[in-house]
Residue, then its C-alpha position, 0 to 999 in steps of 0.5 A: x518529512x517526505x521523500x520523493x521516490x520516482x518508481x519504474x519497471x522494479x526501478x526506484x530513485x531517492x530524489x530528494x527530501x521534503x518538511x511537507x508533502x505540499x512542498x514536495x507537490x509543488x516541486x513535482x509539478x514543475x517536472x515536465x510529462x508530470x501528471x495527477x489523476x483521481x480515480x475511485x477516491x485514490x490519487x496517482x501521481x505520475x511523470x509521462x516518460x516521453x514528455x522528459x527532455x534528454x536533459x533539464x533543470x527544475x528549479x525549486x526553492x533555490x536548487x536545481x535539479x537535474x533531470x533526464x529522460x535516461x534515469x529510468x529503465x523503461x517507456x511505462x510511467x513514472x510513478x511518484x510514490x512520497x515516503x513519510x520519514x519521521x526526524x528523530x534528532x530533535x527531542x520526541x513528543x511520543x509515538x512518531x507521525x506516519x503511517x507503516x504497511x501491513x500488506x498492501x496497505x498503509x495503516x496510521x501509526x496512531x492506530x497500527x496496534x490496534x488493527x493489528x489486534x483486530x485482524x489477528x481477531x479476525x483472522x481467528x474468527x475465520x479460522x474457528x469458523x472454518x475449522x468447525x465445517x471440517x476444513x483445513x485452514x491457512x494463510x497465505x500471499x503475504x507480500x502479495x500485491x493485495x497482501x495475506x489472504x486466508x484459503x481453506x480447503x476440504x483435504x490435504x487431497x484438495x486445492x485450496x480456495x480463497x476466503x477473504x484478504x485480511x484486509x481493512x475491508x474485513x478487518x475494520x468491518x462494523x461486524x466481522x461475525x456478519x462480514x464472514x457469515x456472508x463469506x460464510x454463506x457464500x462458501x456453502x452456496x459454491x459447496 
């Protein structure tokens, strides 16, 4: 099941509840100001605030649902976020479908231990790596828009410089070893 959430200016709405995501796109579509673009193998969807009526109706499946342009805060666009929800009344069939955020990203819950496995592997890699030059090590931004990065500086003295994100870049890489060799190599040109 997804939710539809419409995001604004730190402003979101629950809309409505959908059994797929095609049911939801078809629904969305018929909003006026509705948009859907693709950009660097990402899809956005999005509602063009200045295009809503004070006041409409869209029609789906038998439901009509208000709309209006003073549900939202602001002029930037709407932006449609679906949030996958799993039904837990009737009897399971194992671990639930969907995905859950680590940082900034949505891993499949199918997969979700064992990138977290990896990425405190990675992170531990990193963190042997750095150590053994000398240099303090830590972690940092989680919550931030690119999520938890690690930062290493020479002394308590010093500020901290930024390695790599612990991000599915780093994390899934086919060699991490040769991954952080690279960031490795690129600390020590900048030294």
């Amino acid at each position: 099941m997804f939710i539809l959430e419409l995001y604004q200016e730190d402003s979101s709405v629950d809309l409505a509840l959908f059994e797929s995501l095609e049911e939801g796109q078809a629904f969305v579509r018929e909003i006026p100001g509705y948009e859907r673009e693709e950009v660097e193998g990402f899809t956005y969807e999005f509602i063009q605030p200045d295009q809503l009526p004070d006041y409409v109706e869209v029609v789906y499946n038998q439901h009509r649902v208000p709309f209006t342009r003073f549900m939202f805060p602001g002029q930037d666009r709407i932006d449609i976020n679906w949030k996958e929800v799993p039904n837990l009344s009737p009897p399971g069939q194992g671990l639930v479908a969907g995905t859950t955020r680590v940082d900034a990203y949505s891993i499949d819950n199918a997969d979700l231990q064992t990138y977290l496995e990896k990425r405190e592997a990675a992170y531990q890699l990193a963190q042997a790596a750095l150590t053994s030059r000398g240099l303090e090590v830590t972690r940092s931004f989680l919550g931030s828009e690119d999520g938890e990065a690690i930062l290493y500086r020479t002394s308590p003295q010093t500020d901290w410089h930024f390695l790599t994100h612990l991000d599915p870049c780093f994390v899934e890489s086919p060699d991490p070893e040769a991954y952080l060799a690279e960031l490795l190599e690129e600390l020590d040109a900048d030294q």
